[in-house]
Structure formats: structure tokens, C-alpha cells
C-alpha positions as CSV (number, residue, x, y, z in Angstrom):
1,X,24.8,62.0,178.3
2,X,22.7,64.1,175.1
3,X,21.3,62.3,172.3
4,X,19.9,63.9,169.2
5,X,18.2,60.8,167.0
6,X,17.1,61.7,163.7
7,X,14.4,60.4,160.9
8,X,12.6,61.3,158.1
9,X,15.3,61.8,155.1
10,X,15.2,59.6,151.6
11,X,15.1,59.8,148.0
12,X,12.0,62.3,146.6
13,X,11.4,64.0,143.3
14,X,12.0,67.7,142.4
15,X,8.7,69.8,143.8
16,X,8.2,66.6,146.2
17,X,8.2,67.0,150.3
18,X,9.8,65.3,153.1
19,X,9.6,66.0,156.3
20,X,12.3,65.1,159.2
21,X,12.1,65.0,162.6
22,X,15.1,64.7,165.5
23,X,14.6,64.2,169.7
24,X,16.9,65.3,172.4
25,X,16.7,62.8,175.3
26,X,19.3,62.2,178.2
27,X,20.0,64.5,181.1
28,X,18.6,67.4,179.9
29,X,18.4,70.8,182.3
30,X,17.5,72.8,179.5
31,X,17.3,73.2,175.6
32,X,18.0,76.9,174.5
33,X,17.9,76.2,170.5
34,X,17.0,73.1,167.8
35,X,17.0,73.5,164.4
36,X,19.1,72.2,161.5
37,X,22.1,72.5,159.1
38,X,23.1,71.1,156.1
39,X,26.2,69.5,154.4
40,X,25.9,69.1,150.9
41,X,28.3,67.2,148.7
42,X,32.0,69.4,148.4
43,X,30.5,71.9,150.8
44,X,30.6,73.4,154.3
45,X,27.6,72.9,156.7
46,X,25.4,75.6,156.5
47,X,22.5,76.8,158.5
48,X,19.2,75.8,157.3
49,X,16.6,76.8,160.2
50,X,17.1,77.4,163.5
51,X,14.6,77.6,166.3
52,X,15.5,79.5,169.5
53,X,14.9,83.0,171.0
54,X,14.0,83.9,166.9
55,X,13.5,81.8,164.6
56,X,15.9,82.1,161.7
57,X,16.3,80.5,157.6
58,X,18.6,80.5,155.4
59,X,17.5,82.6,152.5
60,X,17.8,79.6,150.2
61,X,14.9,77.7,152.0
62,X,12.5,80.8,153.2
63,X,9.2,79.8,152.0
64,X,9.7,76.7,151.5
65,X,11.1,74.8,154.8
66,X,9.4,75.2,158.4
67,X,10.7,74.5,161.8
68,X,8.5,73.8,164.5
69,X,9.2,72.3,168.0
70,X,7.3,70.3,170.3
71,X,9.8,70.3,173.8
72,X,12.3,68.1,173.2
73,X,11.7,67.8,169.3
74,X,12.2,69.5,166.6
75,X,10.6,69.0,163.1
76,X,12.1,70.3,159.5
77,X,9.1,70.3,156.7
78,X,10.1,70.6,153.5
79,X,8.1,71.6,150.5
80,X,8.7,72.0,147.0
81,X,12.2,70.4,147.5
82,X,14.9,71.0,144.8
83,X,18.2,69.3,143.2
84,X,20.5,71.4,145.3
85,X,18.1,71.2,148.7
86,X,20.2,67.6,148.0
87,X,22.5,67.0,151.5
88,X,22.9,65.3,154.3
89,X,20.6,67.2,157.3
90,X,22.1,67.7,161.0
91,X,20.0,68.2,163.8
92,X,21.2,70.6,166.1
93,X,20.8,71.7,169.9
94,X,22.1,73.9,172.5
95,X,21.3,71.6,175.8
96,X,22.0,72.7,179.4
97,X,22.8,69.3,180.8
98,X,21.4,68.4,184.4
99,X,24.9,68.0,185.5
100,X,26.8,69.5,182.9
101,X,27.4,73.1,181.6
102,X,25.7,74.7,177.7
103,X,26.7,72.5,175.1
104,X,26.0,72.1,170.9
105,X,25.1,68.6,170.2
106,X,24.6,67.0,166.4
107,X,22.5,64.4,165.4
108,X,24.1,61.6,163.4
109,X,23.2,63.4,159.9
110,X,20.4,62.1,157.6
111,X,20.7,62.1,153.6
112,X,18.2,64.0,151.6
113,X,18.2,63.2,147.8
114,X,16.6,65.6,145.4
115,X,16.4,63.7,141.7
116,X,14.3,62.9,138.9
């Protein structure tokens, strides 16, 4: 079994930062890719970052959010955060289980508020 476990979201002001952080454990082989989407209110989950082969951004964040990641963790700072940066975050991972074939696994989702 793969777990993603996720921290680090809350309530901040527009301009503030936040950073979150999510860690793969469980009969892991291999990890090909972490990064993270977002879901925000009446919307489709969307790619935020993504940290593989490349590393990729949405558009919308470029600039502003980094990815890093330290084995089985991966880290999502976020600066100069706005209103519509408002969502709830997913962790992501493509895992190569010890006993199991290439997989995408989510984290449980963490809420990000952007308000004054």
C-alpha cells in the first residue's frame, strides 16, 4: 500500500505565503513524478507544478510557486498568494510499487484560503 500525507495549507492574506509539504511512504519500488494540482471551488482540478523528468507550472503560478523534492517528498512554496490561488491542493505521485505495477496516487487534498 502508497500513502501520500499532506500539510501545510490554512487561511493567509492576499501577497502572504504558505508553504505545503506531502510524503509518499509504503512499498515504494520507485517514484517517477510528485507535484501538485488544484481544485478550486466550481472547477476542475488543474495542474499546478509538477516535478519529474521536467519540471512543469501552470502559467497561472510561474513565478510565484516552486516545487522542490527531497526523495520521497515533495514541497509546494508559495509566494505572493492571491484570491483565486484559493483551492483545495492535491499531492500527486506516479509510484512504482515494490510488488505492484506504475500507479497515480492523491493525497487526501488540503484547503488553501486566499482572503483579506
Amino acid at each position: 500500500q502508497v500513502q501520500l500525507v499532506e500539510s501545510g495549507g490554512g487561511l493567509v492574506h492576499p501577497g502572504g505565503s504558505l508553504r505545503l509539504s506531502c510524503t509518499a511512504s509504503g512499498s515504494i519500488f520507485s517514484i517517477t513524478a510528485m507535484g501538485w494540482y488544484r481544485q478550486p471551488p466550481g472547477s476542475q482540478r488543474e495542474l499546478v507544478a509538477r516535478s519529474g523528468t521536467n519540471t512543469v507550472y501552470a502559467d497561472s503560478v510561474k513565478g510565484r510557486f516552486t516545487v522542490s523534492r527531497d526523495n520521497a517528498t515533495v514541497y509546494l512554496q508559495m509566494v505572493n498568494l492571491k484570491p483565486e490561488d484559493t483551492a483545495v491542493y492535491y499531492c500527486y505521485a506516479g509510484i512504482i510499487g515494490l510488488h505492484e505495477p506504475f500507479a497515480n496516487y492523491w493525497g487526501q487534498g488540503t484547503q488553501v484560503t486566499v482572503s483579506s
